[in-house]
N, C-alpha and C positions, 0 to 999 in steps of 0.2 A: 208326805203321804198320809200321815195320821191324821193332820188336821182335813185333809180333803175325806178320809174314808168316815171321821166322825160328823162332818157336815153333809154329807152321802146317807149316814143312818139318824141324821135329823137329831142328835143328841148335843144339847145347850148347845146349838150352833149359832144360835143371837150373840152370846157372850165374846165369840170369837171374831165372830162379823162386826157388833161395837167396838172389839178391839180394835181391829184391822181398820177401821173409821175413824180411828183417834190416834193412829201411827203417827207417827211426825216423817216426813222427811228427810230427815239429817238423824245420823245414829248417834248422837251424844245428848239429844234434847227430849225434854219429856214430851208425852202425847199430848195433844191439843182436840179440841173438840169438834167434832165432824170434820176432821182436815184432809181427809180422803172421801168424798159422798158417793165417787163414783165405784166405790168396794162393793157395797150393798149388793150393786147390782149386779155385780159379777158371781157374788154369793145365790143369789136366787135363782140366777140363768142354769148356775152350775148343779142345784139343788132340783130345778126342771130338766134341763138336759139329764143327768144320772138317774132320776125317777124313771125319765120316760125310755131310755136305753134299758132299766134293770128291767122294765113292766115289760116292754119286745123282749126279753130275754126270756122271763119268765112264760110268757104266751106261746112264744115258739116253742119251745122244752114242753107245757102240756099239749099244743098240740101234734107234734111230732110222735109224744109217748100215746098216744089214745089214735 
């Protein structure tokens, strides 16, 4: 949940999305370079989707209150 709510508020979310692209596979082995590519994209989808659900959120709240 932390790592999703700090990629949510766009804070050093690069550093964690490079991480998560160099995971390795197998949990006893160091990271490897780009050995997951398809991360990235899940990062940005999720960085688009949360934007655009928080903005409908925020829009409905001002205009329900006015």
């Amino acid at each position: 949940m932390l790592t999703f709510f700090e990629v949510q508020t766009l804070e050093d979310w690069e550093e964690i999305a490079f991480k998560a692209t160099d995971a390795s596979d197998n949990v006893d082995f160091s990271p490897v370079k780009d050995n997951q590519k398809y991360v990235m994209v899940i990062f940005v989808l999720f960085i688009f989707v949360s934007h655009y659900f928080l903005l409908n959120i925020i829009i409905t709240v001002l205009i329900t209150n006015y």
